[in-house]
N, C-alpha and C positions, 0 to 999 in steps of 0.2 A: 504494500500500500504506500504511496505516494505521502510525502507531508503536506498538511493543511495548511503549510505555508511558503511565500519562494523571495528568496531577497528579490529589493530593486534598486537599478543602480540611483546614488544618489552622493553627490561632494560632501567628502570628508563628515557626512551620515551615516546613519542605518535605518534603510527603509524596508518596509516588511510588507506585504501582501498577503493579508492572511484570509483563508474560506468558511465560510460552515453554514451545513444543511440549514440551522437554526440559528435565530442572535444570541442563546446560550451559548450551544457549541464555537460560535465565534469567537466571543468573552474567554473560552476556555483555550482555543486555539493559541490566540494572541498569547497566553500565561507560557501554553506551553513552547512558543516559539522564543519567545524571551529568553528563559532561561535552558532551551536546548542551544542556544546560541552564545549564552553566556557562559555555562557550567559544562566540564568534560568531568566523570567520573559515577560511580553505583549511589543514587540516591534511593533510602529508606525510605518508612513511613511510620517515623519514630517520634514525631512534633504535630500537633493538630490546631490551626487556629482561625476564627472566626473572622471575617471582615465586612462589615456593612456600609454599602455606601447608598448615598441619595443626591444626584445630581439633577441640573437643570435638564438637558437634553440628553439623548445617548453620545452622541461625540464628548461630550464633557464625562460622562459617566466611564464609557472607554477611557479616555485619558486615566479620568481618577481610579481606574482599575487598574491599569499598568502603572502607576506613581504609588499604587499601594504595593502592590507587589515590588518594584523595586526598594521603597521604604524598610518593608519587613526583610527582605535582603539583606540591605544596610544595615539598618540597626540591629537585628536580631540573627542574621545571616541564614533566614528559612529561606527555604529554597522547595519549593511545592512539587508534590509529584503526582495527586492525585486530587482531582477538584470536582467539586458538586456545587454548582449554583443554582440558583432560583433568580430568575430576572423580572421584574414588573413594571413595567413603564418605565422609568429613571432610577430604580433601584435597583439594589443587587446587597444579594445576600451570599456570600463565601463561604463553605467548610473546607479546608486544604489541609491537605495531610503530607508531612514530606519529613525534611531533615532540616537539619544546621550544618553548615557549613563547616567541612573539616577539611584544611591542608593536605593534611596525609591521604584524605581521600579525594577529594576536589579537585579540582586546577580551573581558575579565570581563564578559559580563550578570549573574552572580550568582554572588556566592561560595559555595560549599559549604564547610562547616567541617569536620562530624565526622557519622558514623551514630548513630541511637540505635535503642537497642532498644522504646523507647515504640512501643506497638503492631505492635511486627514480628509478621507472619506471612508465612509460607510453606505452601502447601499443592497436593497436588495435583486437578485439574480433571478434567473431561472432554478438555480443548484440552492437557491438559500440566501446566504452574505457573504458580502466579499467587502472585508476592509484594507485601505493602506496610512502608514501610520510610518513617521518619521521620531529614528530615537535618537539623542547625541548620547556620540561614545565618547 
């Protein structure tokens, strides 16, 4: 099976194109493109934690989904491997089950910093959603 997501080219960014049947499955794709992009090594499913958000629109919601995700990265060094969301209008509610970040097991290929909104879109397809989303590394 093909990934749910394919870089695109884009100056000294990271741009992602990511798919899904559903605008869950999108939300989930985008997590999981992140940090298969980020993170090289065997992640567990030894940390569990919640995240609720409520945005304005769904582009704003996306964003704030991947800026939580890299948050708890940062500060906490979770690193998700298996995600259950519930979406409803502007919200979104997370259960993520994964690890912490260990050296010995880990390794950075590439740091993700922050989302931006330069050329986000989201839209719906025939196949579902297809978002593209710019991150600085």
């Amino acid at each position: 099976m093909s990934k749910p997501y394919r870089y695109i080219e884009h100056t000294a960014d990271l741009g992602i194109e990511v798919f899904g049947s559903t605008i869950t499955e999108l939300f989930v794709n985008i997590g999981r493109a992140i940090f298969e992009t980020q993170i090289i090594g065997d992640v567990k499913t030894r940390k569990h934690i919640t995240i609720e958000i409520k945005s304005e629109t769904i582009e704003d919601l996306f964003i704030d989904w991947c800026r939580e995700l890299l948050y708890h990265f940062s500060v906490q060094g979770f690193i998700p491997k298996e995600y259950s969301l519930s979406l409803k209008n502007t919200s979104l509610v997370a259960r993520l089950s994964g690890d912490l970040y260990d050296p010995k097991r880990h390794k950075i290929k590439l740091e993700i910093k922050s989302p931006t909104y330069h050329n986000l879109c989201i839209k719906k397809t025939e196949a579902g959603y297809q978002a593209t989303i710019i991150f600085d590394v």
